[in-house]
N, C-alpha and C positions, 0 to 999 in steps of 0.2 A: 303673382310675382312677375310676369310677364306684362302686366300694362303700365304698371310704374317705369319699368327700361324700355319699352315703346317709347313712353311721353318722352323719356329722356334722351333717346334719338332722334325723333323727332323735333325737339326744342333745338338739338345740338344744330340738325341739320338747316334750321329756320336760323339759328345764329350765323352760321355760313354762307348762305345766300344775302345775308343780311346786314352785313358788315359795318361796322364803326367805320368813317374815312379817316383814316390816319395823317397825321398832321404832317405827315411829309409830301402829301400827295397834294394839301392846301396849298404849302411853299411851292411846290411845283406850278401848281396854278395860276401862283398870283404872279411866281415870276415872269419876266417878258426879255427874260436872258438867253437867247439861240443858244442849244447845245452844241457845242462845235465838236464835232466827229474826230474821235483821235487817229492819225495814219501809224505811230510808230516814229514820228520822225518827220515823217518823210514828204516832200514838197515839191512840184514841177512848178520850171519857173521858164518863163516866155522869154527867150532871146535870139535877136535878130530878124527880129517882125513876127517868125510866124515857128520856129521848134522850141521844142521842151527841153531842158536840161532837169536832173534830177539832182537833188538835194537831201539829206537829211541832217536831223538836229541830234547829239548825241549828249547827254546830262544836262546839267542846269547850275547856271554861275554867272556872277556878273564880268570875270574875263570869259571873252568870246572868241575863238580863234576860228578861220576858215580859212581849211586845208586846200591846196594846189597841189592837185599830183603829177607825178614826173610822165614822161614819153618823149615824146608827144605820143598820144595816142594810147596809153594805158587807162586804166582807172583807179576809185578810190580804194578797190581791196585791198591793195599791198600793204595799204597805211591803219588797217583795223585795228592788230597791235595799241596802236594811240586811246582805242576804249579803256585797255587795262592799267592804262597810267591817269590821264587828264579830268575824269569825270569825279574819282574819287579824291580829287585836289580841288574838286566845286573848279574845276574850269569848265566850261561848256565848249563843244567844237564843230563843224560843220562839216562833212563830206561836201563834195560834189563834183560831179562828173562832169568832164568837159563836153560840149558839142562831138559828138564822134564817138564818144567813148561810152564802155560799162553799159548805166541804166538809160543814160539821155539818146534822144535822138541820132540816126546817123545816117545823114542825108548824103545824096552823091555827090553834090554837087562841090569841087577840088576849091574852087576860089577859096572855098570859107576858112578853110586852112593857114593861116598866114599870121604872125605875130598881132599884129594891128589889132585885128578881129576878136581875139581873144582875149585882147583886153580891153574889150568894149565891153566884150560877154562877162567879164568880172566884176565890173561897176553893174551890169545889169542885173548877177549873181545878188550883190551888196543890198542896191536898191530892194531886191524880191524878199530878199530872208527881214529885210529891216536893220539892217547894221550900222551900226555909225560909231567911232573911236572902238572900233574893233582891233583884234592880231590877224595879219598875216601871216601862213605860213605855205612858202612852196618847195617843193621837195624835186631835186633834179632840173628838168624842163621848168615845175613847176617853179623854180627859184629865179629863173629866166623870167619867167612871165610876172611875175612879184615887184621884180625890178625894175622891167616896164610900165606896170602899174603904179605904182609907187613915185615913177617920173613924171605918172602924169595926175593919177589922184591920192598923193600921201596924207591930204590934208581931212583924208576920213578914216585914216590910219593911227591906231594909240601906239601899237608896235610890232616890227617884220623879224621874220625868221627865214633866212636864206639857207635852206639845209641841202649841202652837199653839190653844191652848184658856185663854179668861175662866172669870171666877168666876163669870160669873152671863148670866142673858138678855133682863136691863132694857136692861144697857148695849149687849149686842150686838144686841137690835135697833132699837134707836137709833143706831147707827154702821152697820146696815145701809142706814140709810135713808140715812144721810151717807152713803154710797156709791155710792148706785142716784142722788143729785143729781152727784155725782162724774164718773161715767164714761158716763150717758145725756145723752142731748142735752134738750131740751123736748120734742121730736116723740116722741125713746123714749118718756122717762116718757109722753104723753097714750094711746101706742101701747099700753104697755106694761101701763097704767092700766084701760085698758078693756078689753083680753085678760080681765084678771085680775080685774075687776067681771065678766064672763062668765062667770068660772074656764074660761076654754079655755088650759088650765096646759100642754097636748099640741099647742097651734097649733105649727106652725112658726117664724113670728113671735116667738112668745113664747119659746121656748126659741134662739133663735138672739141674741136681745137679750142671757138669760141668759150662754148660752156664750160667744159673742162681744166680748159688754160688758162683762161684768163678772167671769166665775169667768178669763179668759184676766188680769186684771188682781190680782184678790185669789183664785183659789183655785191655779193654778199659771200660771207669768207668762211663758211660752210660747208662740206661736201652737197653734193647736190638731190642728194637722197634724203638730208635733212633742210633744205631749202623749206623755210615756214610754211603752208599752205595756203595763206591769200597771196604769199608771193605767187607761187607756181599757177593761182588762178588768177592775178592781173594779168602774168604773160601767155594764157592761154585764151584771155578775152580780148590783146591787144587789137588794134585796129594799125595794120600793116599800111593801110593805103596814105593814112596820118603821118606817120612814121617816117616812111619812105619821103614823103614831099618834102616834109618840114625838116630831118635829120638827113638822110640814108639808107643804105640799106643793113650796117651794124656799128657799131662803136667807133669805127677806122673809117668810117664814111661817111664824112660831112659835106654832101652835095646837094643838098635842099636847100630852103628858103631860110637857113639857119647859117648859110656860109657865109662869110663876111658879119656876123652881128658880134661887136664889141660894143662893150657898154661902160669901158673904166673912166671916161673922160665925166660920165654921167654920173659914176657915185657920189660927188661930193654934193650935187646937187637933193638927196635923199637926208635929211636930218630926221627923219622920224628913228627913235631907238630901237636898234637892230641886232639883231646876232645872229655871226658869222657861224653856223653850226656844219661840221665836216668829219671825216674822217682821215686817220692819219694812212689809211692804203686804200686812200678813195681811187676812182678811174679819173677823181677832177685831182689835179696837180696842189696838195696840199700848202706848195708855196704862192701858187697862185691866190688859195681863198685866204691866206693869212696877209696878199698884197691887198684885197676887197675888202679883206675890216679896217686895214690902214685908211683905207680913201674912203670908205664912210667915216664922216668924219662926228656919230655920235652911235659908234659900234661895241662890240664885245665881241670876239672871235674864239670857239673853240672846239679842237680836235678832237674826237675820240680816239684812246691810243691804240684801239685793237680792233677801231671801222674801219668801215669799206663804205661804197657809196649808199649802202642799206643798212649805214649806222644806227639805226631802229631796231635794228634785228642781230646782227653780229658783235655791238656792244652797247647794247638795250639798254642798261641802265644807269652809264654814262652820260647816253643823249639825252633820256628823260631826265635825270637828275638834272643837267644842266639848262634842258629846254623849259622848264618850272619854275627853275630857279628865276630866268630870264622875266617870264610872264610875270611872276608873282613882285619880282622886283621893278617891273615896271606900275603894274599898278597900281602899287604901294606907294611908287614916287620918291624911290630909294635907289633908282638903278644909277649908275656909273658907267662911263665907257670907258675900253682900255685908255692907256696911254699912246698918244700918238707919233 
């Protein structure tokens, strides 16, 4: 009994070393197709001769959209949120991180900081991923930088999304001030007043007035204990030295390279279709972004009625419902601008 299940182990084991080729292993062979290594997404792209910016790709769709995040000097986390709406609408979207910021490079060197620059580094963004009649969208800062883009290369643009960002920063910081009388008492403002005659910008004090008083009211309308968690991890990865050049030192401080930039005289020159997307208790002057849809003149403008400038997050499904709506009626070739 024992040498018949010998044999039979034995043949078993000769079968095992000895293998059939399976015919997927032929197809392999014959092909001469490079396997291309999957990252997740994700893609460094060469801008300004010689650093990396990071990028990734999030679903798959033949509407394309690449995201511009606000700061200057924040990153792409705060706008993750956008996974759980766009990909399952077959829109496809793009992170990425400016020069300075998040996952990209952050070189010391101050010149690079400067509007111009950065929208060179957008076209060079465009160029790397392979885009062409793509969506823009930039959010804050990043709706500033959309618009300068857009001035100068619309013509590879199918259509922009201006979310939560003026034309200019006469009006917004004059509406800032109307907001620090808004939501401070008189003891804030004197508190607040002579912090900031100090510039003790790091007291306690003073940034608790901030957070407390005013970004919980116009920048997301939340308590601050429920503030989403990519939020509270962009502002803990900001890049202050960005910041400071290009803005100031907080919302009331527009002493950077952002003082003086109006851009109203420049919207009509923008025809690619666009929507005005805001909030009705943003920190940007709600009348001001409903004067921006007016002067683009092939626009669609709309407030969220219960946002703040982080209408993504404070009334979520508001923005997306009408940010979808925008994409999908553009590429359909259905869309409509307001009346003018």
């Amino acid at each position: 009994m024992k040498k018949p299940f010998f044999i039979l182990i034995a043949a078993c084991f000769c079968a095992c070393n000895n293998p059939s080729k399976p015919a997927a292993d032929t197809a392999t062979e014959s092909s001469n197709t490079p396997y291309a290594i999957k990252t997740g997404g994700n893609k460094l792209i060469k801008v300004a001769g010689k650093y990396n910016v990071w990028t990734k790709k999030v679903g798959d769709g033949k509407i394309k959209v690449l995201l511009l995040h606000g700061g200057p000097g924040f990153s792409h986390d705060y706008m993750e949120c956008f996974e759980d709406f766009l990909p399952k609408e077959g829109i496809e979207f793009y992170y990425y991180d400016q020069l300075g910021c998040g996952n990209s490079d952050a070189p010391a060197d101050t010149s690079l900081w400067n509007i111009p620059r950065y929208v060179e580094e957008v076209e060079e963004v465009r160029k790397g991923l392979g885009l062409d009649n793509f969506y823009i969208l930039g959010h804050s800062w990043g709706g500033m930088l959309a618009m300068e883009y857009l001035h100068k290369y619309q013509s590879h643009v199918k259509g922009a999304v201006l979310s939560n960002m003026t034309a200019g920063i006469k009006g917004y910081v004059a509406y800032a001030a109307e907001l620090k009388k808004k939501f401070f008492t008189p003891r804030d403002i004197t508190v607040f007043d002579s912090l900031d005659r100090l510039k003790q910008y790091d007291s306690p004090q003073y940034n608790d007035l901030l957070m407390n008083k005013l970004y919980t009211q116009v920048i997301c309308r939340l308590p601050l204990e429920n503030w989403p968690e990519p939020l509270w991890r962009a502002f803990k990865k900001a890049n202050h030295t960005i910041y400071i050049q290009m803005q100031g030192v907080d919302e009331f401080h527009v002493t950077g390279n952002f003082k003086g930039w109006e851009f109203w005289d420049k919207l009509q020159n923008i025809k690619t279709p666009t929507l005005v997307l805001g909030g009705v208790h943003d920190e940007m002057n709600p009348e001001d972004m409903k004067k921006e849809g007016r002067l683009l003149p092939n626009s669609r403008t709309y407030l969220c009625p219960n946002g703040s400038h982080m209408s993504m997050y404070d009334d979520q499904q508001n923005y997306f419902k009408n940010l979808i709506t925008f994409l999908k009626d553009v590429d359909a070739g259905t869309f409509t601008a307001d009346k003018k």
